[in-house]
Structure formats: C-alpha cells, structure tokens
N, C-alpha and C positions, 0 to 999 in steps of 0.2 A: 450677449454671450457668444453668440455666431461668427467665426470669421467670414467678413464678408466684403464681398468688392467694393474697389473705392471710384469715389466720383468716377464720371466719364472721362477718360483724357486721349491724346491723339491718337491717330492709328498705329498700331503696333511696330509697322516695319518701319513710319518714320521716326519713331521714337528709337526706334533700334539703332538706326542711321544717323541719331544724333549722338549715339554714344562715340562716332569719328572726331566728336571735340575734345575727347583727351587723348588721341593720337594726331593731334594737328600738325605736329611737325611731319611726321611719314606721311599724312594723308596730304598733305600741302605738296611732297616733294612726289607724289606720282601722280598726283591729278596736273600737276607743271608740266612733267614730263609727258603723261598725255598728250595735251596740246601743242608741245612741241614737236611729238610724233606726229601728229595726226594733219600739223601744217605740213611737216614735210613729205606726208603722205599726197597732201592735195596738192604740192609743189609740181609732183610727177607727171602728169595730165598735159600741164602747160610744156614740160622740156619736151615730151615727146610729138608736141602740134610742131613746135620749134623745129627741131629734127627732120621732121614728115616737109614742111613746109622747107628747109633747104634741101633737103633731096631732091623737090618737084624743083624748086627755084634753080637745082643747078642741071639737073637732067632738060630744061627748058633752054638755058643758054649756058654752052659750054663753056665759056671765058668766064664763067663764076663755078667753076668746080670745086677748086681750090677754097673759096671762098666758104661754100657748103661742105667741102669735106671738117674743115676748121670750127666749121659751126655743127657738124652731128659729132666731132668729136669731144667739143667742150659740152655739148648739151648730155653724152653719154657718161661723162666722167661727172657734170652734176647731179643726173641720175643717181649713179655711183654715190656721190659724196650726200646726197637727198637720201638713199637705203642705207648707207651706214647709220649716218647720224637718226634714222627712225630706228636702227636697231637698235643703238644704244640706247636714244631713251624709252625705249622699247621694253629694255632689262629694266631699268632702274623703276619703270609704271611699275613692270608687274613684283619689282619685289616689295617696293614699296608697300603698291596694292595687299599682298599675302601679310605683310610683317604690320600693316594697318588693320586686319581684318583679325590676325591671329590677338593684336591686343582687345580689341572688340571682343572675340570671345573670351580672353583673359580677364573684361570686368565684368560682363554678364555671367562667367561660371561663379566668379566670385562676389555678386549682388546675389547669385541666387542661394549659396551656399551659404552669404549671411543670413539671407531674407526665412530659410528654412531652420536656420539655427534659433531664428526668434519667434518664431508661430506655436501655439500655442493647441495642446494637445489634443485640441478640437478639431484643428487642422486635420489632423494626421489621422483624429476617426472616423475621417472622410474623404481621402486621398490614399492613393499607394504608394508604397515604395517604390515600383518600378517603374508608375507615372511620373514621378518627382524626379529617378533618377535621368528617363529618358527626354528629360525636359532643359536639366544640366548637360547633358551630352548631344543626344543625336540633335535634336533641336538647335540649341546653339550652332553644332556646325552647320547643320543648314543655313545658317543665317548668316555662320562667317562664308561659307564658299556664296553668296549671293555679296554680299561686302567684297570678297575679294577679286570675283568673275561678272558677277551679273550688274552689279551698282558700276562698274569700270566700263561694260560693256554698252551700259544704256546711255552711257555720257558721251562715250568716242561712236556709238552708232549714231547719237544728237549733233554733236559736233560735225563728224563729215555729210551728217546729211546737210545742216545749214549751210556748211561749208560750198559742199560741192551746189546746192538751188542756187546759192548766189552766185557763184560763178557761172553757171550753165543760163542763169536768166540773166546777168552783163553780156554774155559770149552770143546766144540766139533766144532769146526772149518766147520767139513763137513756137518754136521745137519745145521750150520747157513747160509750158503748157499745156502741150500734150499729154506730161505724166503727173501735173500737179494732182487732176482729179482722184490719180489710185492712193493718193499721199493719204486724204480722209479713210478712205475706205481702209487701208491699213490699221488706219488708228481704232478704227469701229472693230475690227477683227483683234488687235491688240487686247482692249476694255471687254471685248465678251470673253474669250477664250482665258482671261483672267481672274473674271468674275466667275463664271464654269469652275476651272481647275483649283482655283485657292479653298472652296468647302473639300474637295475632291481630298486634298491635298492634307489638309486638318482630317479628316477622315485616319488616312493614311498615319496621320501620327497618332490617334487615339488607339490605333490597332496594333502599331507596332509596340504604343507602352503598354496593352495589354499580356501582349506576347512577351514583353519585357517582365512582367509583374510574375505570367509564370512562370518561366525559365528563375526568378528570382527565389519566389517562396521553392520551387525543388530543391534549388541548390543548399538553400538555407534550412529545409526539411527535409534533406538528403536520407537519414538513416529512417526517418521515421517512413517514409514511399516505400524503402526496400524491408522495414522491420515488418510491414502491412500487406510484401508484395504489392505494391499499388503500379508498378513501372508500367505496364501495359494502358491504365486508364489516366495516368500522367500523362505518355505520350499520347494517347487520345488527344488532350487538353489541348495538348503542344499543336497536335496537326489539326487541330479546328480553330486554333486564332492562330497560327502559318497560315493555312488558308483563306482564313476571312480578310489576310493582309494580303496575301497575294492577288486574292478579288479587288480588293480594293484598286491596288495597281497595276492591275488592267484596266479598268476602269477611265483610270489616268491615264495609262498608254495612248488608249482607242479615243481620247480627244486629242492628242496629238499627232498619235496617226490622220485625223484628218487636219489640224493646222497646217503640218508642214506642205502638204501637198498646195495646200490654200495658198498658202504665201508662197510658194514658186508659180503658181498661174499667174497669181497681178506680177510678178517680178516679167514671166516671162512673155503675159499683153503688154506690157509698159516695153519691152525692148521689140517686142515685134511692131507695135505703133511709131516705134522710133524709127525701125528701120523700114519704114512704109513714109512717114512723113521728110525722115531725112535724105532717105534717099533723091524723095519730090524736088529736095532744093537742091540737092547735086545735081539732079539733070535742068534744072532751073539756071543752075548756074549761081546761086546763092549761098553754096555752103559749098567748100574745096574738101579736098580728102584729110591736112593735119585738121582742119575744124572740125568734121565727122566725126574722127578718131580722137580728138582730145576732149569730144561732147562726150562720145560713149565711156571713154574711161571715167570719168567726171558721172556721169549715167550708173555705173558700176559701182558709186561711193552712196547713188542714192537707194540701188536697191538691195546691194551689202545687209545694211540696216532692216530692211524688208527678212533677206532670209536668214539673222542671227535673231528677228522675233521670237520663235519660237522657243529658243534658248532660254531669253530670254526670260519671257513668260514664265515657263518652266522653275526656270532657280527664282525668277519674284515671286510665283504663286506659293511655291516650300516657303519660302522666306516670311511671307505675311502668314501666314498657317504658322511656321515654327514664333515667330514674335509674339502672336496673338496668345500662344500656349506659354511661353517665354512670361511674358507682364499678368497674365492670371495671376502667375508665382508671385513677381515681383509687386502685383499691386493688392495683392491678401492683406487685409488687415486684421489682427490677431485680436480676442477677447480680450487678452491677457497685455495689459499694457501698463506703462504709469500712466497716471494722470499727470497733469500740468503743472502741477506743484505737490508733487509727491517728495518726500525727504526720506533720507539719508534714515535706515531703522538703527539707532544707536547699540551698542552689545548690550543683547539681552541676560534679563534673569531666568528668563526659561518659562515665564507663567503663560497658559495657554485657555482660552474659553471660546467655546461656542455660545452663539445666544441665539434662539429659535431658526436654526437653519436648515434652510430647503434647498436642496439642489438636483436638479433632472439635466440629464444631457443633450445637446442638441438631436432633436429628433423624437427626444421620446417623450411621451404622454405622463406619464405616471412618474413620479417624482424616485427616487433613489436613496432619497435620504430628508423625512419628513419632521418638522419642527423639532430638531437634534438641539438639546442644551446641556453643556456640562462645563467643569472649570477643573483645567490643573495646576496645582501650586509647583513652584520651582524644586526639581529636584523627586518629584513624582514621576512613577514607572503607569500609566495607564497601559493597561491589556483589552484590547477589543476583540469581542467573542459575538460568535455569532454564522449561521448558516451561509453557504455559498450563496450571493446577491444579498444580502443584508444591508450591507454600505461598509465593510470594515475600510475597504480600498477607498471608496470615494471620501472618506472621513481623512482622509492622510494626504485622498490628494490635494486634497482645498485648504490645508496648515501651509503647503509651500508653493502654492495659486497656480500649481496646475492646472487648475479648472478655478474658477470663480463661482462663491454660492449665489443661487438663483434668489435668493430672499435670505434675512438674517445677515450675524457679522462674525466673522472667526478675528477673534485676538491674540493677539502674543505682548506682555507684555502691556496692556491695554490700549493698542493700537493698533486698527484697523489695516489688519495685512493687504485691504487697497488701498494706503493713503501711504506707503513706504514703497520704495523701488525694489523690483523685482529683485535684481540682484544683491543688495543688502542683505534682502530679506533669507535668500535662498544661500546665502553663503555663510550662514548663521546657522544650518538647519542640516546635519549628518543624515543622511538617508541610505537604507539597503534594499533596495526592492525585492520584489516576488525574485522576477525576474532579472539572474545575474545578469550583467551585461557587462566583457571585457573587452579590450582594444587590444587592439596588434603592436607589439612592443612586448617592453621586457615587465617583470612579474612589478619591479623596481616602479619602473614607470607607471600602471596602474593603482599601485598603491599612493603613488603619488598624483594621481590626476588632478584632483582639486588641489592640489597645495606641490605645483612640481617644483617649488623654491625648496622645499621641506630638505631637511639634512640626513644623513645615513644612519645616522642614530635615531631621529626620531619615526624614519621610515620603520626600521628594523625595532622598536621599540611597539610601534602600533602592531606591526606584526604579529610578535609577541603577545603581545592584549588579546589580539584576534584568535589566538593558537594556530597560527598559519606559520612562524618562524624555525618549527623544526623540520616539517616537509619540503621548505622553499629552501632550506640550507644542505637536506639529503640532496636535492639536485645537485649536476654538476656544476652548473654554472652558478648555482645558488640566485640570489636577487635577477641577475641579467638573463635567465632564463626567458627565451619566447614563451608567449603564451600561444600564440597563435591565433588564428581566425575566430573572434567570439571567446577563445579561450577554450580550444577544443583540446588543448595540451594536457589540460586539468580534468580532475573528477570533481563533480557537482560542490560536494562539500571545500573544495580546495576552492572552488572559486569563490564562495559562500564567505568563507572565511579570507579570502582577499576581499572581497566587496566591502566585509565590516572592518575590515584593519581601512582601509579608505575613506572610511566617515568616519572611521576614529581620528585618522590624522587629522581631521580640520577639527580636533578638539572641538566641539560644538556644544553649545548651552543644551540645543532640543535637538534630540535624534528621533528618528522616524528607523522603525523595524517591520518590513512587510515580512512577513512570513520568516526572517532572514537564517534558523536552523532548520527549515522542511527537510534540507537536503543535506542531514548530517548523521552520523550515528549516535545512541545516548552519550559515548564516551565521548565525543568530540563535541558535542551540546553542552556536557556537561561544564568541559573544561569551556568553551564559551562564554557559557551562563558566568562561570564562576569570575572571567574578566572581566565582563559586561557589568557583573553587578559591583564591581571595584569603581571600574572605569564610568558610572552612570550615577554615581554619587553625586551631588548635588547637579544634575542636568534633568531635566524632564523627557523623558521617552513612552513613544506609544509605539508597543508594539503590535501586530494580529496576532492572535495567540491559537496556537496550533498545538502546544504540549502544554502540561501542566506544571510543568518549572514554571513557566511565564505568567499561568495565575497564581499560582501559590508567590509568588515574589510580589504581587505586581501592588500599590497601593490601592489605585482601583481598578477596577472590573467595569466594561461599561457593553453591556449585553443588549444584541442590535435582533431585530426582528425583522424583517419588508421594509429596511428604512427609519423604519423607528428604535429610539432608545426605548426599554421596555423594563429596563431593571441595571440598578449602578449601588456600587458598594465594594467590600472586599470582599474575599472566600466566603468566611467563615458567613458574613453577613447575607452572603447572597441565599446560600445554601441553607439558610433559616427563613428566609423572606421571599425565596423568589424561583416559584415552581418551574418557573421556563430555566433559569441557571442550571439547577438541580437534572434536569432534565439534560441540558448538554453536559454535563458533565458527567454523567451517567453512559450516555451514547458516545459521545465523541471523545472524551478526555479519561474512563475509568482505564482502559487497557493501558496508556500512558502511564496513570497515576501506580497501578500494580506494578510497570517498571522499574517507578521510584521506591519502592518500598522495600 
C-alpha cells in the first residue's frame, strides 16, 4: 500500500551528472573547448621563460639584441594569439556549459513533474505541496548552477593542476616536490569540509521547503487568515521558519568561513617553501631567473585549483543535498500501479460490487471502512449516507483506485479494478469531488479538460445538462471567460456546476458524486437534479448524499456507520427496517425534506 523507496541505486549527484547524456552534443562542445583553453592557458608560462630568457641572453651579449628583441616580440604576440584563442573558447565553454546545464534542468523539472503526475494519493498524505514544489524548482537549480559552474570548475581545476605537476616535474623535479606533499592534504580538507557541509546543506533545503509550504497554504487560504484575523500569528509562523532557515545558513557560513582561510595557508606555505627552496638554486646557480618565473607561473596553475576549493565544495555540497531530495521524487514508488499484465478494461456496462472490503490508510490503526459488501446493477443511482468519518469518501475513493483496498475486491463490471490499467479504468468513470477544483484558463477549457478534443456543441450542451449555460453565456465573453486562479472568478455553485458539466462531457457509464450540490441553492439543485436524473439513465452513479432529493431518487441507500455497512435498501424500506436510517434522517435530512414539500 505504501509508497516507498526503491532499491539502493547510485549517488544522487552522479546520477544527476548522468542526465549530461541527452545533451551530448553541447556537453561535448564545452568540455572541447575546455581543454582547448586550458592548453592555451598552460602555453603561457612557457612564452614567458622564453621572453625572460632573451632579455637575459641579449642584455649579456650585445650583438644579440636584435636577435632577443625579435624573440620577446614574437613571444609577446603568441602570448597575444595564446589569450585570444582562450578567450574564445572561453565563450563557447561557458555557453555551452549554461545551455548544457539549463537542458539538465529542462528534464529533471520534467521527470519530476511526470513522476508526481503518477504517485498515488498516499503520496501526497504524506508530503507537501511546497516540499514537492521546492524540490521542482529551488532544488533543480542548485544542481543546474553546480552542472553549469562547479562540474566545469572541477575538471579545468584537474586539468591545469595535472597539467601544470607535469610540466613543473619535466622542468625541476626537486622544486616540485617540495609542494607535492600539500597536494594530499588538500584533498583530505576537500573530503571533510564536504562531508561537514552536504548534511548542512540538506538541512538548509528542508527549511527553506518549509518556509515554502507556509507562504503556500497563506496564499492559498488567503481569505480565510484575514476572515479569522489570524495575520499577526501567520506571520509568527512565517518568522520562526525564516529564522530556522537563516540559522541554518549560518551555520553553513561559519564552516566556510574557516575553509577559505584554510586553503590560503597551504596555498600560501607551498609559495613561501618555493620561494625558500627556489631561491637556494638561484644562488646555487641551478635555476636562472625565466626558469624561476615560468616555475611560479606553472606554481600558480597548481594552487589556482587550491583556492577555487572552496567554491567549489560549496556548489558540490547544494548539489548532492538538492539531488539526494531531487531522486527521493524521482525514485517514489506509488501503491497505485498496473501490474505486469494488466488489460486494457473494455466499455463498461456500469455494474459495480464490493465483496468484504477493508481499507485503512497508511498510518492508521483502525480500519476506515470494515468488511463493506454491496452490488450495483447498471444504471443504478446508489446514495451513501452516513456521519462525518463513516467511509462515504473512502468508498468512492477505491471505485477509481485512488487508494487500493487493504483486503477484499471492488468490481466493475466483474473485473477486478487491479487487474485493468489505471487509466482505462479512470477514463470510464465521471467524477465531481467535494472539493471543486479549477484550472487557469477559459470556462471552455475546463469543461473540456478530460475530453479537450470535445466540439462546441457538445461542450455547450453538457453545460446545459449541468445548468451552468445560462450564467456562462450572461458573461461577456461567455465560454472564453477566465476563470482564474482555482476558479476565484466564480461563486461556489458556478463552479459546482462546471465541475459536473465536465464529467458529463466524457459521457461515462459510472459517475461518482461527492457531495457535488453542497454549494448550491434549492433552485439551482433543483434544476440539477432534474438533468442529472435525464442524464443518469442508464449509467450507474454513487452519490454522498447530503439532501434528500438524492435519497428519495436514489435506488439504493447504503448507510455507513465507523466504517461499517449497517443497513442498505431504498427510502421507504430503510425507514421501516432500519432505526439508524430513520434516525438520520430525522436529524440530518428532516429540514431538507420540509423544503421539498
């Protein structure tokens, strides 16, 4: 039932870094150009010993002046022609790098964005929105600016350090062993100070999706903070996970504050040992002054790499922190799946049964809905009645395997709603929740969400069914109307009634009706009811039933207690047989019923 992680598989960030093989072309043409800079980086070193050494050579014997001028001039315009050509492919790395890294996050927002499209609502009652989202966004980018900065950085820091040891142990062998030793130590300081800052750094991202989750639910329960006056103890909220995030990144700070100091010390023992040892063999008479100075430049390539560590570090540690949060997403595996040889659920006739089913939710103890058995023939209106937490919800969610029952078998059609693919099954099956829920777009387009191939007639004809087509035509813009955010455009019943013109469009054998008039008035239920029940003819629909049109129509009645069925029949049958019926209906349904009268 649980979604839960799968197998162990690699480390996060390189699994990250493997997604650069569906940009192999740009990643190919800046890691080239790379190496192209970074040779003619190491080119430089050499023209300037060259240089050093004709100036000495003509300043020693003047009848080669000439000779040395000739030669610091072609050596200064290779210089030259050595920093153009790194600048250019200088450009072409780093665009490369960005337009590399920016498709990187182009299929990770879009693995995650499928990955969450498929998880299964067990998921979801156990993660948050603002976790999820800041996991799509902030996240990702940390991981492309490590892609586009720090993955580029650690290869051209590897490159000119190889680069420049070999050269500097061909050129003086014993000088370069003087700073091999800080090389380890480097690396030792690298491995801790990343191991340190990457929990640090996960930290850091748990706080900031908290802080995400609340700025979310305000914005989204906006009226309700100000209808409550609640804004003073909102922003509370707000400034105690601000500041549990800002602690945190301190926290982060203050190991970096001591890094970088770190890595300029060995940078700056390794250049004072140089200039202690090296100096030894200029007055030894062993090293000349361009060998000195084309050691140190070359010197300068190996401790480069030393002080962009920290940098370093810094975007790797985000990076495996945001990756690790990154494949949680991506490696979820949802309850809710086919099986391996699930088929294709053929157009049903609408018959619907439970046989002994039990279903509790992840987490909880006590079941929600206890040995449930009933059957609807094709074309039957069942009405579920019953106290708040009874099961009427969980009974509607397990017809279109929103959830899966924990024991027992829900049928449609007498076929085991796990042994047919989810979406057969769910594309056969009209649904109106509790809870409206519209998209941003035009009125048009919502009606048409399941079926946006659907024609302007038969939009505007559901409509109609719905009793939604003479309010959406007083607008101005009639169908193309925004709805706006959620659908804040609309009053409750307006949206009510687009939600049911929407599962009427996909004409469907089995509708599902949560609540779907709570938020209507009698005259606009009425007129409702009175399509619904045109329109429901030969389909089978279970609605909750919340007014008494919907038992008095319904064929059966199936009265839920703690989870349990406890009494099933029509009206008249119940309210002769069945004191609990009688009783809600009494309580909860007489004021209704005097309505109708």
């Amino acid at each position: 039932m649980q979604a839960h992680r799968a197998p162990a598989r690699p480390a996060g960030l390189g699994r990250a870094i493997g997604y650069l093989r569906n940009q192999r072309g740009a990643a190919a043409l800046a890691y080239g150009a790379l190496v192209v800079a970074t040779l003619a980086q190491l080119a430089v070193p050499q023209l300037v010993q060259n240089m050093l050494d004709a100036v000495t050579a003509g300043t020693a014997a003047g009848a080669a002046v000439d000779v040395a001028e000739q030669v610091v001039i072609n050596a200064a315009l290779l210089i030259v022609a050595f920093a153009a050509m790194r600048g250019i492919f200088s450009f072409v790395q780093s665009f490369m790098a960005e337009k590399t890294s920016q498709g990187v996050a182009f299929d990770l927002r879009n693995a995650i964005f499928e990955k969450v499209q498929r998880l299964s609502f067990s998921y979801y009652d156990q993660n948050q929105t603002g976790q999820l989202m800041i996991r799509a966004t902030d996240d990702v980018e940390r991981l492309r600016t490590f892609i586009a900065q720090g993955l580029i950085l650690t290869v051209q820091s590897f490159l000119l350090l190889i680069g420049a040891l070999i050269v500097l142990a061909l050129t003086n062998w014993p000088l370069t062993l003087v700073i091999l030793p800080l090389l380890p130590l480097a690396l030792v300081l690298f491995m801790v100070f990343g191991r340190l800052s990457q929990p640090l750094f996960a930290i850091v991202q748990t706080r900031l999706s908290a802080l995400n989750a609340i700025l979310q639910e305000n914005l989204a329960g906006i009226k309700v903070v100000k209808a409550f006056a609640r804004e003073p103890y909102e922003a509370q909220r707000f400034d105690r996970a601000a500041t549990d995030l800002m602690e945190q990144q301190l926290r982060v700070n203050r190991i970096f504050s001591v890094l970088f100091p770190v890595v300029f010390l060995i940078a700056q023992i390794g250049q004072a040992a140089i200039l202690y040892f090296g100096g030894a063999q200029i007055l030894n008479g062993t090293l000349d002054l361009g060998g000195y100075q084309k050691f140190s430049l070359y010197l300068v390539y190996v401790f480069f790499p030393l002080g962009q560590l920290g940098f370093i570090i810094a975007l790797m540690a985000q990076a495996a922190a945001s990756a690790g949060r990154i494949f949680e997403v991506l490696d979820a595996t949802s309850d809710i799946t086919d099986k391996p040889d699930a088929q294709e659920l053929p157009p049903i006739q609408g018959q619907l049964e439970f046989r002994d089913v039990t279903f509790r939710y992840i987490g909880g103890n006590e079941p929600v809905l206890q040995n449930v058995s009933f059957r609807a023939e094709p074309g039957q209106t069942i009405a579920l009645l019953g106290a708040t937490g009874s099961g009427k919800t969980s009974i509607i969610n397990l017809v279109p395997r929103f959830y899966d029952a924990s024991s027992g078998t829900v049928l449609i059609d007498n076929y085991d709603v796990r042994d047919v693919t989810v979406d057969s099954l769910r594309s056969q099956i009209g649904i109106v929740l509790q809870e409206t829920n519209l998209f941003s777009g035009t009125i048009r387009d919502n009606i048409a969400f399941g079926r946006s191939e659907a024609s302007d007639e038969a939009v505007v004809a559901a409509a109609t069914a719905a009793a939604a087509h003479d309010f959406i035509v007083a607008f101005p813009q009639g169908y193309a109307t925004p709805v706006g955010e959620r659908g804040v455009t609309l009053s409750g019943g307006q949206k009510q009634r687009i939600a049911i013109a929407r599962a009427l469009l996909l004409n469907p054998r089995l509708l599902i009706l949560d609540d779907s008039t709570s938020s209507v008035d009698l005259l606009t239920e009425q007129r409702i009811q009175q399509a619904l029940d045109t329109l429901m003819q030969g389909r089978t629909s279970i609605v909750i039933a919340q007014r008494i049109s919907t038992v008095l129509n319904a064929d059966q009645i199936l009265v839920l207690e703690r989870g349990r069925l406890v009494a099933q029949g029509t009206h008249t049958e119940l309210m002769e047989d069945s004191p609990i019926y009688a009783e809600i209906y009494s309580s909860q349904l007489v004021g209704d019923a005097e309505k109708h009268l």
